[in-house]
C-alpha positions as CSV (number, residue, x, y, z in Angstrom):
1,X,15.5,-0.1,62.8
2,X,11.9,0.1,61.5
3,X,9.5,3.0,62.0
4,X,5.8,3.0,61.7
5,X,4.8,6.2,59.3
6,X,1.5,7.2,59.2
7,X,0.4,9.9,56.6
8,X,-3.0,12.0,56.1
9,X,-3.4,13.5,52.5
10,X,-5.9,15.6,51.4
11,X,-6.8,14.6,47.8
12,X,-9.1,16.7,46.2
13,X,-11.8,17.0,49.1
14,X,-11.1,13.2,50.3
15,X,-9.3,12.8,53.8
16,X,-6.8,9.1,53.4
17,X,-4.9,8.5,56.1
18,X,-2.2,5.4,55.2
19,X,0.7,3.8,57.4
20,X,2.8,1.3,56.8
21,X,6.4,-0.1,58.2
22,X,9.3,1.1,56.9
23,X,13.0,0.0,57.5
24,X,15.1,3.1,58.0
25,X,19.3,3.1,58.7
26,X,19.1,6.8,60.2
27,X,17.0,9.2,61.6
28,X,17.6,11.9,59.1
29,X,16.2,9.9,56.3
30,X,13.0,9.4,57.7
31,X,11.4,12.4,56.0
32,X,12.8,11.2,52.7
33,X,10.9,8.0,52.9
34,X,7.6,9.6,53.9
35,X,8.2,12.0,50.8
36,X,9.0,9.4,48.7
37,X,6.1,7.4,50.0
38,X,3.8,10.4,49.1
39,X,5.3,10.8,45.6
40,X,4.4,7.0,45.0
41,X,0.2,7.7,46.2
42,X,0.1,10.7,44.2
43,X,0.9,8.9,41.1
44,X,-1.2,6.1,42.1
45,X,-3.9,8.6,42.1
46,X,-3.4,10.0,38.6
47,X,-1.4,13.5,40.2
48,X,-4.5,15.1,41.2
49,X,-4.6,18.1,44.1
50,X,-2.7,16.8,47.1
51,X,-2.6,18.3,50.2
52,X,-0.3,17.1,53.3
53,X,-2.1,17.3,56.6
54,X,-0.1,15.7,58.6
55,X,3.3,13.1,59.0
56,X,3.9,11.2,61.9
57,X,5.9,7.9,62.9
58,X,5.7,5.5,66.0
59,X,2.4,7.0,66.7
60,X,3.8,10.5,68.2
61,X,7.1,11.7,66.2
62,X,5.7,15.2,63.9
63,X,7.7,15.8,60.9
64,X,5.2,17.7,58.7
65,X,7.1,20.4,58.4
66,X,10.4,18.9,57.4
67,X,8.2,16.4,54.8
68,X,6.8,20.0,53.4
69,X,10.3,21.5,52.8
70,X,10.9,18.5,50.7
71,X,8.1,18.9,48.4
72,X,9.0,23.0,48.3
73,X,12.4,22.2,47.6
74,X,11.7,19.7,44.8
75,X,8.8,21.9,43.1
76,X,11.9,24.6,42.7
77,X,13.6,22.5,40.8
């Protein structure tokens, strides 16, 4: 199946909101993706401050908080 992920950053004072189409075999690895995804613009952006506002696919799924636990997780590594 594909999903439609939309993300909204804040980087350093500047509000980007992005989506894009993303193939995805289950459910579970959707947050992975949009982690991933984030991890990508962050370096594209030379690693400066990076809040998540917000994660969302097909327009009305919420899974900020599960992208968040991610990030957490990895920065405990």
């Amino acid at each position: 199946m594909r999903i439609n992920l939309t993300i909204h950053l804040d980087i350093e004072g500047q509000k980007l909101s992005q989506s894009r189409s993303f193939p995805v075999q289950k459910e579970e690895c959707i947050p992975t993706i949009a982690y991933k995804w984030i991890r990508q613009i962050k370096r594209k952006t030379g690693y400066r401050d990076t809040r998540i506002d917000k994660v969302v696919y097909n327009g009305e799924q919420d899974i900020t908080e599960k992208v968040l636990t991610l990030v957490r997780r990895q920065s405990q590594v």
